[in-house]
BALOBA-1460 file (C-alpha; in Angstrom, 3 decimals):
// residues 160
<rec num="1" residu="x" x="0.000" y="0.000" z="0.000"/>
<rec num="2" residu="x" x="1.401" y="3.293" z="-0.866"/>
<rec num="3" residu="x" x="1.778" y="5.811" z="2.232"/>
<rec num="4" residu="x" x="-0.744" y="8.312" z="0.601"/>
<rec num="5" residu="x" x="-3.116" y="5.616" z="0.760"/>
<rec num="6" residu="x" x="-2.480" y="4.428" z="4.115"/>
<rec num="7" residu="x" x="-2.623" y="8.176" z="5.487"/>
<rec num="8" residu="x" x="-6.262" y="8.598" z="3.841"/>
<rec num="9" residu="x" x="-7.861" y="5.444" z="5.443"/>
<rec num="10" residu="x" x="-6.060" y="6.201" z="8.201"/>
<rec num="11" residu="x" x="-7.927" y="9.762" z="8.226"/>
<rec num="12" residu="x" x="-11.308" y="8.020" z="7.422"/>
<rec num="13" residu="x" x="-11.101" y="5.574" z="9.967"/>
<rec num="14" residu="x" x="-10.042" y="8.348" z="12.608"/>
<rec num="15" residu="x" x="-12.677" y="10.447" z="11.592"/>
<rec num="16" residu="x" x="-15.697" y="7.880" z="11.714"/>
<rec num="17" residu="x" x="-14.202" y="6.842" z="15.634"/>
<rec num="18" residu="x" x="-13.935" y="10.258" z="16.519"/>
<rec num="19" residu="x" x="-17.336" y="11.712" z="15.602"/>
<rec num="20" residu="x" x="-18.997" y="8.661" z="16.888"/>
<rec num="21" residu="x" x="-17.008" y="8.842" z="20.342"/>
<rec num="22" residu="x" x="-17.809" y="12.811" z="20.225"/>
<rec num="23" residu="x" x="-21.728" y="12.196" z="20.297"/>
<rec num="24" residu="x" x="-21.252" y="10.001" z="22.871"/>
<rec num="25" residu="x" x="-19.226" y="11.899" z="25.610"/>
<rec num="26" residu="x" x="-21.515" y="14.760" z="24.164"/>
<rec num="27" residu="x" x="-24.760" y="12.688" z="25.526"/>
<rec num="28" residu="x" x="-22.656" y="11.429" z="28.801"/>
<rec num="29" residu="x" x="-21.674" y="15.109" z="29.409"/>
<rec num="30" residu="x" x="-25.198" y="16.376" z="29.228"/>
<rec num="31" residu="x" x="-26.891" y="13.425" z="31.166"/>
<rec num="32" residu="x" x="-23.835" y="13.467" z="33.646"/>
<rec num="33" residu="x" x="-26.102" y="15.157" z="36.326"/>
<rec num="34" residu="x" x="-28.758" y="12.954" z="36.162"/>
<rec num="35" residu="x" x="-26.631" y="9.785" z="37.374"/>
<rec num="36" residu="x" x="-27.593" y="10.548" z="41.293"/>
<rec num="37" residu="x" x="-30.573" y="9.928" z="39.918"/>
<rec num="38" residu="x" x="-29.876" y="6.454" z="38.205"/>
<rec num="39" residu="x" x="-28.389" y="5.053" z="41.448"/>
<rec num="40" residu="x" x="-31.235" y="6.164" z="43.081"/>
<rec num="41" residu="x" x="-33.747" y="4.157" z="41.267"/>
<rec num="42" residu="x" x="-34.883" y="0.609" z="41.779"/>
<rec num="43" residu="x" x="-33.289" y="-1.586" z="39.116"/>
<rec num="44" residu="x" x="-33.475" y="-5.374" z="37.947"/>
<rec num="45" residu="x" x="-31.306" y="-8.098" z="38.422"/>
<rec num="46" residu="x" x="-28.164" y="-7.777" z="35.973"/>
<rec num="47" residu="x" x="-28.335" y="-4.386" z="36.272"/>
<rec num="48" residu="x" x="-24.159" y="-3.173" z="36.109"/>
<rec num="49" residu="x" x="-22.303" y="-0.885" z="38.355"/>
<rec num="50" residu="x" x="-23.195" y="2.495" z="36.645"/>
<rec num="51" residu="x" x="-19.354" y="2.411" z="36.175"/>
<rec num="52" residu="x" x="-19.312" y="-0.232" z="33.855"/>
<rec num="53" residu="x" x="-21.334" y="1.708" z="30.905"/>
<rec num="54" residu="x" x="-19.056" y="4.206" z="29.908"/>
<rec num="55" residu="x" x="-16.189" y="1.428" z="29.400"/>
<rec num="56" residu="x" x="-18.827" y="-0.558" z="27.350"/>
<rec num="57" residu="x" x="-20.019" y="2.528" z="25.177"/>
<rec num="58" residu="x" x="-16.683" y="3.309" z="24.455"/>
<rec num="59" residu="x" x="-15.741" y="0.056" z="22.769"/>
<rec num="60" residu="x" x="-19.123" y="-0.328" z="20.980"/>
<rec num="61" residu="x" x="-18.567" y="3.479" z="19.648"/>
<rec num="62" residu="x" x="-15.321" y="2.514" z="18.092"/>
<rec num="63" residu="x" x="-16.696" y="-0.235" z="16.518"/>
<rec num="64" residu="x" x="-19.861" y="1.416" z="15.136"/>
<rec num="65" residu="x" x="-16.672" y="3.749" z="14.219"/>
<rec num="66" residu="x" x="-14.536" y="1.221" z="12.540"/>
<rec num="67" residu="x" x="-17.978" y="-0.743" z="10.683"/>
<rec num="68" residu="x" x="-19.115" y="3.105" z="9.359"/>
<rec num="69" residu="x" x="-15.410" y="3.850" z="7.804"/>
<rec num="70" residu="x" x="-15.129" y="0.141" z="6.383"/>
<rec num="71" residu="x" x="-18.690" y="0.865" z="4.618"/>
<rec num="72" residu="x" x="-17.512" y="4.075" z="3.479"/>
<rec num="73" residu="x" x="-13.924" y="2.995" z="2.206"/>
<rec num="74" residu="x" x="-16.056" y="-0.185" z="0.308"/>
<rec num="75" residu="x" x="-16.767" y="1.783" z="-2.520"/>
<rec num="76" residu="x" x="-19.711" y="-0.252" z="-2.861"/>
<rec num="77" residu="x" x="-23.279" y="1.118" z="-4.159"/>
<rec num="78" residu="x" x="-25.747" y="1.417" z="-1.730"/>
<rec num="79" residu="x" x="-22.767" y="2.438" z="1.034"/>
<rec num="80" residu="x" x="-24.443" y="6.345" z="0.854"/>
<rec num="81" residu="x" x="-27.731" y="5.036" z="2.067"/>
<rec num="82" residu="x" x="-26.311" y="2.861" z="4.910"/>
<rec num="83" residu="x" x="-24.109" y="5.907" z="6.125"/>
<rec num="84" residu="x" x="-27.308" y="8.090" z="6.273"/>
<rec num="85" residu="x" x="-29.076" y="4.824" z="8.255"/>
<rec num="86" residu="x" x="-25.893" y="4.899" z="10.798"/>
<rec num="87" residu="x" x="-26.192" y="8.686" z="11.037"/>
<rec num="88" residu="x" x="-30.103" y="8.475" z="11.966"/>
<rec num="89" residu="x" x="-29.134" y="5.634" z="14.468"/>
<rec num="90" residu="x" x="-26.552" y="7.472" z="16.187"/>
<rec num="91" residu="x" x="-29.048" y="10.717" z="16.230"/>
<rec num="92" residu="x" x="-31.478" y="7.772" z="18.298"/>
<rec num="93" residu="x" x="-28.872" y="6.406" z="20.320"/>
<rec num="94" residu="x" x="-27.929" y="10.050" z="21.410"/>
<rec num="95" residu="x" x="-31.732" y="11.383" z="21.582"/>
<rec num="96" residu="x" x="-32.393" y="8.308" z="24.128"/>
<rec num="97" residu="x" x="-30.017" y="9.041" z="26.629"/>
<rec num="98" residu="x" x="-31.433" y="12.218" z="27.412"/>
<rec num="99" residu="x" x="-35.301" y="11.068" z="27.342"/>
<rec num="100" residu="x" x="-34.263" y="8.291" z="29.559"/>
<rec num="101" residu="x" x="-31.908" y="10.025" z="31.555"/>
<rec num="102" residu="x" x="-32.613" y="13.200" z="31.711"/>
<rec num="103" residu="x" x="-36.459" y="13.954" z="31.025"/>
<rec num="104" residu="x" x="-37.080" y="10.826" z="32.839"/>
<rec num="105" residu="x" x="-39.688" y="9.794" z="30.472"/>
<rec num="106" residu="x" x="-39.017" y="5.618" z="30.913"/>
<rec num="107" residu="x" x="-41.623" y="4.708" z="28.790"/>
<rec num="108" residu="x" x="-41.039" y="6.889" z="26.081"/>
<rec num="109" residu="x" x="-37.572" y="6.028" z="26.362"/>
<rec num="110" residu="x" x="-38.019" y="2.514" z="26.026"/>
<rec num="111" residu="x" x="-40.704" y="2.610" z="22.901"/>
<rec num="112" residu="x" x="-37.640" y="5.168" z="21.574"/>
<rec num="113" residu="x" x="-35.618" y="2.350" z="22.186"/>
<rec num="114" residu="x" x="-37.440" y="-0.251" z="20.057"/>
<rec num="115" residu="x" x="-37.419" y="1.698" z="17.294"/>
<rec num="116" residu="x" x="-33.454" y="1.783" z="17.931"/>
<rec num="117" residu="x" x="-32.946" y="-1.633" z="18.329"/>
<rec num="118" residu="x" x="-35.069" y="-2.160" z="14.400"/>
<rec num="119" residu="x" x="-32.281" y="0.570" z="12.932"/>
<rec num="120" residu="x" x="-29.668" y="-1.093" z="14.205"/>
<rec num="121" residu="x" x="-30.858" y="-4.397" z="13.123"/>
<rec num="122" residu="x" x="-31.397" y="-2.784" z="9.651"/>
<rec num="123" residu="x" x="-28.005" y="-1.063" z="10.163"/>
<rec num="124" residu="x" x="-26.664" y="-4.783" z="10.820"/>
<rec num="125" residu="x" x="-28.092" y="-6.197" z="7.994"/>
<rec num="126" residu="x" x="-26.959" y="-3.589" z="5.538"/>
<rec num="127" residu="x" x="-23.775" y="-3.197" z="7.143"/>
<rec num="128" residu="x" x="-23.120" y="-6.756" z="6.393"/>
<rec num="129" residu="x" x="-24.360" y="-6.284" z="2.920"/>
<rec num="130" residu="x" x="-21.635" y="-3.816" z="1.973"/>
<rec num="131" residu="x" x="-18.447" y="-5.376" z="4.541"/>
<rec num="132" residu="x" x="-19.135" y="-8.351" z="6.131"/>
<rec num="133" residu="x" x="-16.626" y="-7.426" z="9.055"/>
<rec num="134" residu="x" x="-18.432" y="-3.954" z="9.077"/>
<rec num="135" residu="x" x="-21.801" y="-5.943" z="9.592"/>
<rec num="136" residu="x" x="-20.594" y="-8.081" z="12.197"/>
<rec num="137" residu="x" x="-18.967" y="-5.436" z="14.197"/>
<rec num="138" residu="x" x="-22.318" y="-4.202" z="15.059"/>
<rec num="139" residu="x" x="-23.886" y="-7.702" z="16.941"/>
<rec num="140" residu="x" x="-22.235" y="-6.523" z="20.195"/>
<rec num="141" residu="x" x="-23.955" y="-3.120" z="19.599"/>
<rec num="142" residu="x" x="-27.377" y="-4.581" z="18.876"/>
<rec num="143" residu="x" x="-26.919" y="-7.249" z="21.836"/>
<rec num="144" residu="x" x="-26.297" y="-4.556" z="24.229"/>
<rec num="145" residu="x" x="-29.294" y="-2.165" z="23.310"/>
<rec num="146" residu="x" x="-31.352" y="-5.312" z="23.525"/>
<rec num="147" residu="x" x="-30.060" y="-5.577" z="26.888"/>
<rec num="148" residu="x" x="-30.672" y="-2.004" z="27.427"/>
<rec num="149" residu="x" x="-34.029" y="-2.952" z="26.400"/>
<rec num="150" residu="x" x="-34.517" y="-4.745" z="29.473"/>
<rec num="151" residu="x" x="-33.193" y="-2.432" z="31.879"/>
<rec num="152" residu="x" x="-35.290" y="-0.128" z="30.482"/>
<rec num="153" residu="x" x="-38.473" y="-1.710" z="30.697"/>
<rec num="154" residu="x" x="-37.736" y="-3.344" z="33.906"/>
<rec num="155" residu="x" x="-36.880" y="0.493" z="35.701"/>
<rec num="156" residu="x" x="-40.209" y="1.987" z="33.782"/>
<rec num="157" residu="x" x="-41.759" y="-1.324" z="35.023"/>
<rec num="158" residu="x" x="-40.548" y="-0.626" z="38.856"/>
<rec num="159" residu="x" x="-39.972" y="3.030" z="39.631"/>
<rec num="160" residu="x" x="-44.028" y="3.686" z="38.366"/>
């Protein structure tokens, strides 16, 4: 590989992990004040330490990173339209976090969520389509919203 070329997909790849790390420390910096809150609220079994989410966001963010600049550097058709679906699933990820954290709207955060968890799925699927590593980079992603899911539900469920 020529060093031009390296130094481009280099930039691509840096780019699509830093803007998707950016929106989320942007949402942990603006729901930051609402964690009291979190700890204070009756939560299922499995729930994690809230410690343990910003470690796993990190690492799914720089794979949603990594999937999003192997779609783009593809070439393929059809990678436009799956770039626009990750930005619109990012735009929910981001939008949850502050209905569920800060508003405090659980419900509305978990039927938000469902409609997450279908874009990513779609995301997935597409994803796959284009790179098949990109695709698969996004499972842990769409496992953990799942699991989110249930969190979700379960605190709406018993903090009514």
């Amino acid at each position: 590989m020529e060093k031009d070329g390296f130094w481009k997909k280099a930039a691509v790849y840096g780019g699509f992990i830093a803007g998707t790390l950016l929106v989320g420390a942007l949402a942990g910096y603006l729901i930051s004040g609402s964690m009291g809150f979190y700890e204070s609220l009756n939560k299922p079994p499995l729930s994690p330490p809230g410690k343990v989410f910003p470690a796993v966001w990190s690492v799914l963010y720089i794979l949603m990173g990594i999937g999003a600049a192997r779609v783009f550097l593809s070439g393929k058709e059809g990678r436009k339209a799956a770039l626009v679906l990750y930005g619109v699933q990012l735009l929910f990820n981001f939008c949850w976090s502050l209905l569920f954290f800060n508003a405090r709207m659980f419900l509305a955060a978990f039927l938000w969520l469902i409609v997450l968890l279908a874009l990513i799925a779609t995301m997935f699927a597409v994803f796959r389509r284009l790179d098949r590593a990109a695709g698969w980079m996004q499972l842990p992603y769409l496992l953990w919203v799942a699991f989110a899911g249930y969190l979700n539900c379960a605190v709406w469920l018993l903090n009514r």
